[in-house]
N, C-alpha and C positions, 0 to 999 in steps of 0.2 A: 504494500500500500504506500504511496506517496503521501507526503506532509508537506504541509506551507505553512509559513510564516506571514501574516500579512498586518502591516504596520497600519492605524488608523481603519481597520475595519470593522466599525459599530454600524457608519453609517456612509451614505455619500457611493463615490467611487469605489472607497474600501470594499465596502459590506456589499454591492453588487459583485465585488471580487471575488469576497468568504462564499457566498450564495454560489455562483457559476461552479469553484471548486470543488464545493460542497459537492453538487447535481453530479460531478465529475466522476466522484469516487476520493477525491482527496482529504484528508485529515485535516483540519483549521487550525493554527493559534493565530489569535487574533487581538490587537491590541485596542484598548479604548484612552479615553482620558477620563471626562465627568461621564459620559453617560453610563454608567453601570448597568444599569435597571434593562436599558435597552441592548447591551454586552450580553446579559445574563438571555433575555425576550430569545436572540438571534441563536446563541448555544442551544436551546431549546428548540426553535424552530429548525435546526441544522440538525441535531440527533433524533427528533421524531420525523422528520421528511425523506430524508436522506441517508438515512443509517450509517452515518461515519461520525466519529467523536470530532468536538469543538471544544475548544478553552479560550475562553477570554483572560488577558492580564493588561492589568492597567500601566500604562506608560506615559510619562507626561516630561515630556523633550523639552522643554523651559525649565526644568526642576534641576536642581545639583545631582551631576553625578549618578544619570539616572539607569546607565546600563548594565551595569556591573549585577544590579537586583535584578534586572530582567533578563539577563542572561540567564542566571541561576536559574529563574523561575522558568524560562524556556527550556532546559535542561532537566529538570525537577518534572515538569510535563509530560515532555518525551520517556523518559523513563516509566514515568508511572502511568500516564495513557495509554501510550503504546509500545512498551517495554522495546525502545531503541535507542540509540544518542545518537543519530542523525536525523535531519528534515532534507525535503530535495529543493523545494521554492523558495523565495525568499524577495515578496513584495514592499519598498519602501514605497510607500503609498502617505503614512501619515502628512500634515503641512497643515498654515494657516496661508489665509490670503489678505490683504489692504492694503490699502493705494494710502501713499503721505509727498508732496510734493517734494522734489530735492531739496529745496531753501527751506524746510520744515522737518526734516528727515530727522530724527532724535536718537539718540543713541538706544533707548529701548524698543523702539521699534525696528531697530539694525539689528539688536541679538537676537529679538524676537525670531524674524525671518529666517535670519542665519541657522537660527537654532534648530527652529521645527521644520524646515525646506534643504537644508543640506549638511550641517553638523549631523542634525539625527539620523541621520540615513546612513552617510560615513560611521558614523560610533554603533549602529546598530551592526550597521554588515560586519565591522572590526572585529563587534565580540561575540557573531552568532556561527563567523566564518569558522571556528575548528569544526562546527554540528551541522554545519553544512556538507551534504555529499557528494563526491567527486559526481562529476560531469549532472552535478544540478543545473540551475539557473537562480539569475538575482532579474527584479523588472524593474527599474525606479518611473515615479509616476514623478515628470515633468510637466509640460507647461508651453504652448502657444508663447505664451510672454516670454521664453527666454528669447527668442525672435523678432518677434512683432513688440514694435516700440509702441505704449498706450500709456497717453499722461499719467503720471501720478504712481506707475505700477514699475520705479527701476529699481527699487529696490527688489521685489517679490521679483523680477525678471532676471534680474542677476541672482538671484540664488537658483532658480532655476537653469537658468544655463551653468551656471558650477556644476549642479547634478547631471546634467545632460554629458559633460564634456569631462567631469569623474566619471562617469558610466564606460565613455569609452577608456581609458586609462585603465580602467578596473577590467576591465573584460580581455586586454593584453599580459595584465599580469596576474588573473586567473588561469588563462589560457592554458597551461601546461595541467591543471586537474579538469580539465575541458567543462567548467564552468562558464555557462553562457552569460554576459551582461546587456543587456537592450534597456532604453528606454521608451516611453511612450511620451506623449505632448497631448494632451486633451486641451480642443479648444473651450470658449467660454459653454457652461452644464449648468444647469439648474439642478443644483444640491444645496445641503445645508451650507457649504462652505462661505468661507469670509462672513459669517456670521446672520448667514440666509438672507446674503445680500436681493438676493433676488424674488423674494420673498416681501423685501421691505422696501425695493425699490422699483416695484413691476413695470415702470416706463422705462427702462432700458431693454428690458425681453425682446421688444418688437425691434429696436433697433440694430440688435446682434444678430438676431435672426434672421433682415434682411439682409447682413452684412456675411450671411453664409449661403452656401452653393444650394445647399438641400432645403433651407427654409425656415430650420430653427435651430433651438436651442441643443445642444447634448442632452442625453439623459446619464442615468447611471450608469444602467443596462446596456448601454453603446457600449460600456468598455469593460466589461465584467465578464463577456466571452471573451473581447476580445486580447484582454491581457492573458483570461486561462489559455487560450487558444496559441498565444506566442510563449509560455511556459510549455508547453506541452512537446513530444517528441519531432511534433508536427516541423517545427523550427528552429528544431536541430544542426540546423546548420546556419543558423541565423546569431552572430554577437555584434555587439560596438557599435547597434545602429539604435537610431533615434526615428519612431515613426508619430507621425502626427495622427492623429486620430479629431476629427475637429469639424467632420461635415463638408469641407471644403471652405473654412472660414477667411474671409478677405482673400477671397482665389480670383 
């Protein structure tokens, strides 16, 4: 049986990810931050639909020093869910998102980004890499923005592109335990993300929407096969690249 690791998956892109894997046949650990209640909801909905075990551990990539414990507990899991020390997948999906103009850019809002969009991903893969199995795969969940320049969003774009351009770096000096690295670029999706911007701000919808090929928004589900789908043997000979996934946005 296969295992994943998927960082940020309660809700959003994540949890369309845990879900797809799930349907797959794969094993879940899956990380939340606050929502608990709704970490625990998905565990449940995943072992009675699905019949493969799920574990939520809480992760919270702004906190001091936060990998060292969730290694363990990743570790600590494996062992006792599925009496193994290795996982094969390993999705850095977690992040936050907000726009702050350069001339206003504050230094908390600098570690913010850094922290939960590309420190966390680096320190996660660092400490999960010995439980990782040879000729697994890692997928980091990137971003249009590392690209596409849009006021107000260079800081969250720059952390994205660092992840897109360690992906590939990563996936050369994995190479030799033929560990695949890919990332993906989701355009603008209607998720909770950035704070259910779009939720709070529903007269931007129609204007992104026209500003893509197909006519709207992402959903989750866009990319929750489609990441299982580039983990899979299927792409097996696919590293080091970065694919947009985005509808055809400003095509």
């Amino acid at each position: 049986m296969k295992i994943a690791v998927v960082t940020g998956g309660s809700s959003g892109i994540g949890k369309a990810v845990v879900l797809e894997l799930a349907k797959r046949g794969v094993g879940v650990i899956f990380t939340y931050n606050s929502r608990k209640n709704g970490a625990d909801t998905l565990v449940q909905e995943i072992e009675q639909n699905y019949g493969v075990r799920a574990v939520a551990i809480k992760l919270d990539l702004n906190a001091p020093t936060p990998f060292d414990p969730f290694a363990e507990a990743v570790k600590k899991n494996l062992a006792q869910v599925w009496d193994t020390q290795t996982f094969d997948y390993l999705v850095n999906n977690a992040g936050i998102g907000g726009a702050m103009m350069a001339h206003e850019v504050t230094e908390a809002h600098f570690e913010q980004m850094i922290n939960a969009n590309f420190k966390g991903a680096v320190f996660v893969t660092r400490h999960l890499l010995p439980m990782l199995a040879d000729a697994g795969a890692i997928l980091n969940v990137a971003s249009t923005s590392a690209k596409a320049q849009t006021i107000g969003f260079s800081i969250y774009g720059a952390t994205k592109a660092a992840l897109v351009n360690w992906s590939k770096y990563l996936a050369k000096e994995l190479a030799p335990r033929k560990i695949r690295v890919n990332s993906v670029s989701p355009g603008p999706t209607h998720t909770n993300f950035s704070d259910s911007a779009f939720d709070k701000y529903p007269e931007y919808i129609q204007p992104l929407a026209d500003e893509t090929a197909l006519g709207r928004l992402g959903r989750p589900e866009d990319f929750g096969s489609a990441i299982a789908h580039f983990l899979s043997d299927d792409f097996a000979w696919m590293t080091a690249q970065d694919v947009e996934i985005s509808g055809g946005h400003r095509l």
